[in-house]
C-alpha positions in Angstrom: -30.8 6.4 -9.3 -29.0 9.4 -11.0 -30.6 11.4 -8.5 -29.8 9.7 -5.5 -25.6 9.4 -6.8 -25.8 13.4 -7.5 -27.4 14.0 -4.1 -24.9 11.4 -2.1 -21.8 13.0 -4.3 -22.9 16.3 -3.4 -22.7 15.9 0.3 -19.6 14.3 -0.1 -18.2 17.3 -0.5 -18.9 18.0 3.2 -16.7 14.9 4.1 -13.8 14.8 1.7 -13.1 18.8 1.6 -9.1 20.1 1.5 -9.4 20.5 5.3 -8.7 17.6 8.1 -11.7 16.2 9.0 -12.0 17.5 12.6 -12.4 20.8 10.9 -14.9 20.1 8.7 -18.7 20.0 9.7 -21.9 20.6 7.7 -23.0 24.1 8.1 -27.1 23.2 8.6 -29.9 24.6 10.9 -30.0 20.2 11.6 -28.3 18.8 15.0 -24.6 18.3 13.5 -23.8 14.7 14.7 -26.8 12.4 13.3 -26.4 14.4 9.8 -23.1 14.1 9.7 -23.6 10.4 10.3 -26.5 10.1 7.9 -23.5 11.5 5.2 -21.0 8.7 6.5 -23.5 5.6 6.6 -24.9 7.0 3.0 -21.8 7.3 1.3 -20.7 3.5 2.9 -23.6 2.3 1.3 -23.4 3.9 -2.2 -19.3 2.9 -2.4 -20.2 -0.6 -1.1 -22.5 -0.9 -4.2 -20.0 0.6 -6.4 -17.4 -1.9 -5.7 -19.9 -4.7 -6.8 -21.1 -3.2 -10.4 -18.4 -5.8 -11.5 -18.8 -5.3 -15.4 -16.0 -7.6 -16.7 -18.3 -10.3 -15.3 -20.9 -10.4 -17.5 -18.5 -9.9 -20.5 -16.1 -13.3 -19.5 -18.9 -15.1 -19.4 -20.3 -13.9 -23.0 -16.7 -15.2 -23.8 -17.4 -18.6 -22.5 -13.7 -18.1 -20.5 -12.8 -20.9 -18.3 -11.0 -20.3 -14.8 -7.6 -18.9 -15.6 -7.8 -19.5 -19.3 -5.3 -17.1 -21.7 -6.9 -16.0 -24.9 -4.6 -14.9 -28.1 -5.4 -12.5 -30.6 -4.2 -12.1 -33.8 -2.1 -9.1 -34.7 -5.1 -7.3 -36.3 -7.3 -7.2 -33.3 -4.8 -6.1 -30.8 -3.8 -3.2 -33.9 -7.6 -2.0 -34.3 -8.0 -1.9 -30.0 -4.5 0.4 -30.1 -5.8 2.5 -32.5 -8.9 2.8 -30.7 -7.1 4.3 -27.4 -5.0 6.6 -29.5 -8.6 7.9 -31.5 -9.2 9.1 -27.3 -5.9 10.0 -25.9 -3.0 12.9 -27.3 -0.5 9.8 -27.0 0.2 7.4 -29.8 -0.4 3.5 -29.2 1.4 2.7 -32.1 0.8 -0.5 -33.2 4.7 -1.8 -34.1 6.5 -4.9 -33.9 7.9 -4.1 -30.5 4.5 -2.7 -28.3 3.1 -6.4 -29.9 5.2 -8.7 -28.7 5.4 -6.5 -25.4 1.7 -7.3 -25.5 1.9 -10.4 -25.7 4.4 -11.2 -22.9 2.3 -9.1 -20.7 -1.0 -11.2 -21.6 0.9 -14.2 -21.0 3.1 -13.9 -18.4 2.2 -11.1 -16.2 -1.2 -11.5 -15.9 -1.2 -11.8 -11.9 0.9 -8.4 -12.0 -2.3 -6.7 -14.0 -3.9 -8.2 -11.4 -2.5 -6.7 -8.2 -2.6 -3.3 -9.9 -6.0 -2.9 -10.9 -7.0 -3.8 -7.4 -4.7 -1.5 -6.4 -6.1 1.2 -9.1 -9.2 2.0 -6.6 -6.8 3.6 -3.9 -4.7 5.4 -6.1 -6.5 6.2 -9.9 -8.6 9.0 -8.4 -6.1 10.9 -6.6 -4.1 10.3 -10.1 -6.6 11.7 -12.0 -7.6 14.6 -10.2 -4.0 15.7 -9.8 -3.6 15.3 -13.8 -6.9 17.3 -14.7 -5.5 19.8 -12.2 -2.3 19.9 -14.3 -4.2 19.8 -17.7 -2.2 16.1 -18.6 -3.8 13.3 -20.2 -5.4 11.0 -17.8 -3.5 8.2 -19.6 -0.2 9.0 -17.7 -1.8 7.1 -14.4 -0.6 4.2 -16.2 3.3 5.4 -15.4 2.8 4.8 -11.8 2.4 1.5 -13.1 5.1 0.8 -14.2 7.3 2.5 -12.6 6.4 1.1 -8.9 3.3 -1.0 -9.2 1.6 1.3 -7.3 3.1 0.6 -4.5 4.4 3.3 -2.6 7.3 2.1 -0.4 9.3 0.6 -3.8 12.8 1.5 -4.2 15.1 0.5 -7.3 18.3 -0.2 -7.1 19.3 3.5 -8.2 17.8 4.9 -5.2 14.8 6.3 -7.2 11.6 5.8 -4.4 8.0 6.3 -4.3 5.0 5.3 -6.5 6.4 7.9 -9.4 10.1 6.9 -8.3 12.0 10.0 -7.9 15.6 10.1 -7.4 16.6 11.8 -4.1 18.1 15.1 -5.8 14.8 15.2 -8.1 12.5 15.3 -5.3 14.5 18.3 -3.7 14.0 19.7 -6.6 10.5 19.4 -7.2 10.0 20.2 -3.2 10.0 16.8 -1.9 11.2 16.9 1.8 13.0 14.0 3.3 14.1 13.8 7.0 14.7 11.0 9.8 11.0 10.3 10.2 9.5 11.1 6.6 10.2 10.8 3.3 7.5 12.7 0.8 8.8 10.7 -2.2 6.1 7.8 -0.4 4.0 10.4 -0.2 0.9 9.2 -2.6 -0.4 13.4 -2.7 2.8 15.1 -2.8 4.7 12.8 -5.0 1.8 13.1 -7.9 1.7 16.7 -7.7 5.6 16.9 -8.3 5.3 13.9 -10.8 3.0 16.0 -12.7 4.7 19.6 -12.9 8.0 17.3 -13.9 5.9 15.6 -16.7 4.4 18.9 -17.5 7.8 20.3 -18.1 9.4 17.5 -19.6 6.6 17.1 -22.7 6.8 21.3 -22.7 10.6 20.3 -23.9 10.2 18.0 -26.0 6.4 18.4 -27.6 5.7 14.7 -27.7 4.2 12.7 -24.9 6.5 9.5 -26.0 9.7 11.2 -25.3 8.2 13.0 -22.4 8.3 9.5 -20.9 11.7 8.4 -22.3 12.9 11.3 -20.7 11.2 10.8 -17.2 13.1 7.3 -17.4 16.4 8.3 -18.5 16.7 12.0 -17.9 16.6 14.4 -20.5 20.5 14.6 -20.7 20.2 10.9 -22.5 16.9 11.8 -24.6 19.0 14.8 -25.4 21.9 13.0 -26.6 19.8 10.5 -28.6 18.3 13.2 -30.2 21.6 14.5 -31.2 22.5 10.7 -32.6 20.1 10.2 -34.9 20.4 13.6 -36.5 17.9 15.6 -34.9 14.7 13.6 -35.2 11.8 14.6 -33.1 9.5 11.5 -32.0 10.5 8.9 -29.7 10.1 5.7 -32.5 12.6 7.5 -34.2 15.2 8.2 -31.9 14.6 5.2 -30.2 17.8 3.1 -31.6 20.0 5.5 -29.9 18.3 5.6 -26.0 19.6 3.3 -23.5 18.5 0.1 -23.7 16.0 -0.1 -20.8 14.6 3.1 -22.1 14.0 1.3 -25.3 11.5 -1.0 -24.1 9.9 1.8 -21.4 7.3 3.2 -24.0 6.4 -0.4 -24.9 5.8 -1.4 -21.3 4.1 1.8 -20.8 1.8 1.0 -24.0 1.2 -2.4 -23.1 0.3 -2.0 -19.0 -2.4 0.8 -20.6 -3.6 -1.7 -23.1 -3.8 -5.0 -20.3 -6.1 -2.8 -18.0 -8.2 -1.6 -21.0 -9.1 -4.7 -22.2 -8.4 -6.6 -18.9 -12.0 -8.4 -19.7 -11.3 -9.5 -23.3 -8.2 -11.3 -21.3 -10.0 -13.1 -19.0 -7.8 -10.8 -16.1 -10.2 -10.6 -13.3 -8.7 -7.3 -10.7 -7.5 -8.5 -7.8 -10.4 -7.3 -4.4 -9.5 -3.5 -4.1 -8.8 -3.6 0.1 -10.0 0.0 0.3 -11.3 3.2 -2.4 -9.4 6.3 -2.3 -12.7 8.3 -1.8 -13.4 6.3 1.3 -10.5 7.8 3.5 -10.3 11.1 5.5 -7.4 12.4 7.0 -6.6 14.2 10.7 -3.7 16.2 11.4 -1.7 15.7 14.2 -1.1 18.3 17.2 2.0 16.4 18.6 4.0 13.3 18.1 2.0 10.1 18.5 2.9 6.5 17.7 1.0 4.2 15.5 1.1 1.7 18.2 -1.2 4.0 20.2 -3.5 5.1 17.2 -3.8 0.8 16.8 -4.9 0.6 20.3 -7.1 3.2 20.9 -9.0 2.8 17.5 -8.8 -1.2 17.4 -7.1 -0.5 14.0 -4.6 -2.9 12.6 -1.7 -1.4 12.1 -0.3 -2.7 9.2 -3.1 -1.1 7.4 -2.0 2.1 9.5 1.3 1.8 7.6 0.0 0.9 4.2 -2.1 3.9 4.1 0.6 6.4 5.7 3.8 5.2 3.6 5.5 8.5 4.3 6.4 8.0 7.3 9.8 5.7 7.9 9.0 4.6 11.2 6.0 3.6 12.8 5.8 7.1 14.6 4.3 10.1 13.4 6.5 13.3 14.9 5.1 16.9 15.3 6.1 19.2 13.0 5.4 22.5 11.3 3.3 22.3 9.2 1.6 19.3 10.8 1.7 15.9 9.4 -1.8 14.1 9.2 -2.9 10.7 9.4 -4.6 8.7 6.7 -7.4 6.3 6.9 -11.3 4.9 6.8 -13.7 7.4 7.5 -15.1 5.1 10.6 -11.5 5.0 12.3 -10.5 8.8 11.5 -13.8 10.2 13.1 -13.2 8.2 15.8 -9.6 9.2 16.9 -11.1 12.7 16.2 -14.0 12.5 18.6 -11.2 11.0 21.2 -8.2 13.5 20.6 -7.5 14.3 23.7 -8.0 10.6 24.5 -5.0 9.9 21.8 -2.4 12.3 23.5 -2.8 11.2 27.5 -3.0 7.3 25.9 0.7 8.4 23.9 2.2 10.5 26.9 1.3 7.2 29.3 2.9 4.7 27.3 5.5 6.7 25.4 6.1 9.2 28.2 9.2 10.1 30.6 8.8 7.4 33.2 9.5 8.2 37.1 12.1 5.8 38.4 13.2 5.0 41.9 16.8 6.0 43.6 19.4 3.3 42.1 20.9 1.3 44.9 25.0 2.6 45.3 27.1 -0.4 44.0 30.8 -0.8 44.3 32.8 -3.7 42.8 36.1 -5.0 44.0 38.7 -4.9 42.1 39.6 -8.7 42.6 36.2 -10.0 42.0 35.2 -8.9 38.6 31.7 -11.2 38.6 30.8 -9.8 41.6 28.6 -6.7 43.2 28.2 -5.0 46.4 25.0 -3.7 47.0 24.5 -0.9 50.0 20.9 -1.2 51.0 19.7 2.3 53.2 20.5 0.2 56.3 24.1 -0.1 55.3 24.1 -3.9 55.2 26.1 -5.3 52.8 24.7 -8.2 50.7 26.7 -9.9 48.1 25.7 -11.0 45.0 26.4 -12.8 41.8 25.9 -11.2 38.5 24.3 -13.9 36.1 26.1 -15.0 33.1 24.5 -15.6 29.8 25.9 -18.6 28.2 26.9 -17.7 24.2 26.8 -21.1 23.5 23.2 -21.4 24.1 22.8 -17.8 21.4 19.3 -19.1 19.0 18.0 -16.3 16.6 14.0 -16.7 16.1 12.1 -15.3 13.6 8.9 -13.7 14.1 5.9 -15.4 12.5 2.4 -14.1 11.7 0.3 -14.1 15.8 3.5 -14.5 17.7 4.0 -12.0 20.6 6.8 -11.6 23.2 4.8 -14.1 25.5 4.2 -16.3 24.0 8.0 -16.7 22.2 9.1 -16.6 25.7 7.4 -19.6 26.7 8.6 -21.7 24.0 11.9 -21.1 24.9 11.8 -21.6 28.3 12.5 -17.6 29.5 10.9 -14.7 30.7 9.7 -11.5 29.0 11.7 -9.6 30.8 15.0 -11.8 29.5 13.9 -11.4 25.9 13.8 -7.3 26.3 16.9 -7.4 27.7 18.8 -9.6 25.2 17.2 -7.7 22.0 16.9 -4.1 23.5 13.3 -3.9 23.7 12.0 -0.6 25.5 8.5 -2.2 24.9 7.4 -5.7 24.6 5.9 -4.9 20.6 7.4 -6.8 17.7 6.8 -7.2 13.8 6.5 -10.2 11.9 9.7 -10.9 9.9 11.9 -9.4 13.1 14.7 -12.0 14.3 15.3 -11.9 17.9 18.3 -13.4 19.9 17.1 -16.0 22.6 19.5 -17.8 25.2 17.9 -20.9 25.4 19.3 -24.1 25.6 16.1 -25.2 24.8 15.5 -27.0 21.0 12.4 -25.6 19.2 11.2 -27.5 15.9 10.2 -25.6 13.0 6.9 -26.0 12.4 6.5 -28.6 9.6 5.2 -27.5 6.1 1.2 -27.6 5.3 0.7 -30.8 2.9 -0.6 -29.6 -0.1 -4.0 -29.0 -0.5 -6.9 -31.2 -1.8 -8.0 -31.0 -5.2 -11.5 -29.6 -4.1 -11.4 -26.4 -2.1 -13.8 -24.6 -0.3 -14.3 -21.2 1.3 -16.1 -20.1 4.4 -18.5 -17.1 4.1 -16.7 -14.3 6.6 -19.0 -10.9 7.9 -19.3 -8.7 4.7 -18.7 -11.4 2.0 -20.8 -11.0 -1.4 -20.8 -14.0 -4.1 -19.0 -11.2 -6.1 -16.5 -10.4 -3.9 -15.7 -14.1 -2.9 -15.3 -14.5 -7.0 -13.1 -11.6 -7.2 -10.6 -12.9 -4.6 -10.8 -16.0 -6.2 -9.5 -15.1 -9.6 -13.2 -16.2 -11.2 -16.2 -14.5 -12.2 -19.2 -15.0 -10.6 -20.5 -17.7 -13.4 -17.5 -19.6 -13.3 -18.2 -19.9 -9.1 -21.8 -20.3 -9.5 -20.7 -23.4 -11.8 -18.5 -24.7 -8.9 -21.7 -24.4 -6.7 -24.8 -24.8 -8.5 -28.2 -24.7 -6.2 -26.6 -21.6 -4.5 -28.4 -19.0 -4.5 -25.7 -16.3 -5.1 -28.2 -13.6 -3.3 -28.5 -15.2 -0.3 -25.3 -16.7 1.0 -24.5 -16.6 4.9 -22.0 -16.4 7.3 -20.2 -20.3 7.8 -21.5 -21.1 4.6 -19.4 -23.4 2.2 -18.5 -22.1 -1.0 -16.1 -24.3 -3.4 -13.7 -22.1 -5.7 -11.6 -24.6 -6.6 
């Protein structure tokens, strides 16, 4: 097995090299294509079994956890597991009064947020840690992206600060993060951690300990500085502590405690949330010229909210050409497919997007003394007089866009046409977003569609294409015993698509 891993992470490097991947082909005597696929469909495999060596599983259950069940420690166990981090890592996980009862709120009551971001861990943690090795930093400062944004890229505070590191706007000038009307490289996950690292670097070059290295990434060194200078020159963060601004005082504890949840997320009984997608699974393509994602959707049969999950840079959903060219993120399978159909991409962009050729206007006059009405000169010089229609504000309904609506089919309900509903919101193509609210002249009453009654005590899943027991589990918030309980004379090996599973 070692040797197979070894062989499939060596031709890896064929795939996930630093340049786009319609640059990069294996340099072999062999036909080029059905190796290159061979690479592709091996490394699918080997990733797929990756993400199911789920080894929290086997330790729940040694635990004898039940479903969504909260285990306490006492004080000495959580001291002896901090002490064990800090025996592997340059940062102290002291074991104080106020990283314990951060602890335990954490272990209590943000157990879903551990969650989300250990799913979230398997797009992001790589690229984190190569970036910090890179740097020479200790791998342990992945756990500030944490905490600062979730690892979600498109966060913003309330300061302004943005991105999964959260840099203020002036910061990431500093550090070389551009921002314009189509991107901002603060939401850049690559870009961001490089510049998150070479501030850390400086920051603990400063001060000399990793603790107020942090303090001052939250508060700016001009507050650590002037803490410092309050409690008579003292060098570590516990004790200056007292004299940092108060949010900054519980920011190393958080920090402490998020590292110690997903550590020990198993002991917890915190099952991670499905990781949608690893990091080492996407390849990137640079763009020759402007291109919406709408297109790249269509043409690739790609959704595109995941098109804007993985490509948070960008503002809009457009992609502009620039120097140096911006790329596009995604799945191996969809990225060497828009590359084998480049050319495809631009003519499908230009004929949507594109100048369109428009017939000669009609000449219209309109009399002074008849303000609702035109004259229209047709070629033969006939005069025809119309009325131009009125749009009743009384009859002015906003409607919301819900998950599967399109402009059709909101048209419909209302009683108008497509063409109306462009017309009244602006709409230079009939594409809309879920969450958008668009004005409708209707006097036409449509019902809200009634809540779903809650749902039965018992709860089953059906098996979907690409379903394991494990992932099902996962999803599920249980390990694989505790669903095996639920359904005992399945064969947890052998389930099929339409089967029945009960998780609840």
């Amino acid at each position: 097995m070692k040797g197979f891993v070894f062989t499939i992470l060596m031709l890896s490097g064929l795939v996930y090299g630093q340049k786009p991947a319609h640059l990069v082909r294996p340099s072999d005597t062999l036909n080029a294509d059905p190796f290159f696929n061979t690479v592709q469909q091996s490394l699918q495999m080997f990733y797929a079994d990756y993400a199911n060596q789920i080894n929290y599983d086997s330790l729940v259950s040694l635990m004898n956890y039940e479903p969504n069940q909260v285990p306490t420690f006492t004080d000495e166990v959580y001291c002896q597991r901090l002490e064990e981090m800090s025996k592997k890592s340059p940062f102290h996980m002291d074991c104080n009064a106020a990283t314990l009862s951060t602890i335990k709120f954490f272990a209590a009551q943000r157990r879903g947020f551990i969650r989300v971001v250990m799913g979230r861990s398997a797009l992001y943690f790589d690229l984190f840690g190569e970036k910090l090795a890179e740097y020479g930093l200790p791998q342990e400062l992945r756990y500030l992206s944490v905490i600062e944004s979730g690892l979600r890229p498109q966060v913003k505070s309330r300061a302004g600060a943005l991105g999964l590191w959260q840099f203020m706007y002036k910061t990431g000038l500093y550090f070389g993060l551009e921002e314009n009307s189509y991107i901002d490289e603060r939401m850049d996950p690559e870009k961001a951690t490089d510049a998150a690292c070479r501030y850390l670097k400086q920051l603990y070059g400063i001060y000399g300990d990793w603790n107020l290295a942090l303090a001052a990434y939250n508060a700016g060194p001009g507050n650590v500085n002037h803490a410092i200078k309050r409690s008579g020159g003292k060098k570590t963060y516990w004790e200056v502590r007292p004299f940092l601004p108060q949010e900054t005082q519980g920011y190393v504890p958080n920090f402490i405690a998020a590292a110690y949840l997903i550590t020990y997320h198993a002991e917890h009984n915190i099952i991670p949330m499905e990781a949608k997608i690893h990091n080492a699974q996407l390849d990137t393509m640079c763009m020759k010229d402007g291109v919406h994602m709408s297109t790249i959707a269509t043409l690739a049969s790609w959704d595109i909210d995941e098109i804007k999950e993985l490509n948070p840079i960008y503002k809009t959903a457009f992609i502009p050409k620039m120097k140096p060219a911006r790329c596009l993120t995604g799945p191996m399978d969809k990225i060497n497919l828009l590359v084998s159909l480049e050319d495809s991409l631009y003519s499908l962009e230009k004929s949507i997007f594109g100048p369109k050729v428009t017939p000669p206007k009609p000449t219209v006059t309109t009399p002074p003394d008849t303000a609702n009405r035109i004259n229209v000169v047709p070629p033969n010089n006939v005069v025809v007089d119309t009325i131009k229609p009125k749009v009743n504000q009384e009859n002015l309904q906003y409607h919301k866009v819900k998950s599967g609506e399109n402009l059709k089919n909101i048209a419909v309900l209302y009683g108008v046409s497509i063409e109306q509903m462009m017309e009244w919101n602006a709409l230079q193509t009939t594409n809309i977003y879920v969450g958008q609210k668009l004005k409708v002249y209707s006097n036409k009453t449509v019902t809200p569609t009634p809540p779903k009654p809650n749902p039965p005590a018992k709860k089953y899943y059906t098996v979907k294409t690409g379903d394991t027991f494990s992932k099902i589990a996962q999803r599920n918030n249980l390990t694989q015993t505790q669903l095996k309980n639920l359904n005992p004379g399945i064969k947890i090996n052998n389930i099929v698509v339409g089967q029945r599973i009960r998780i609840k």
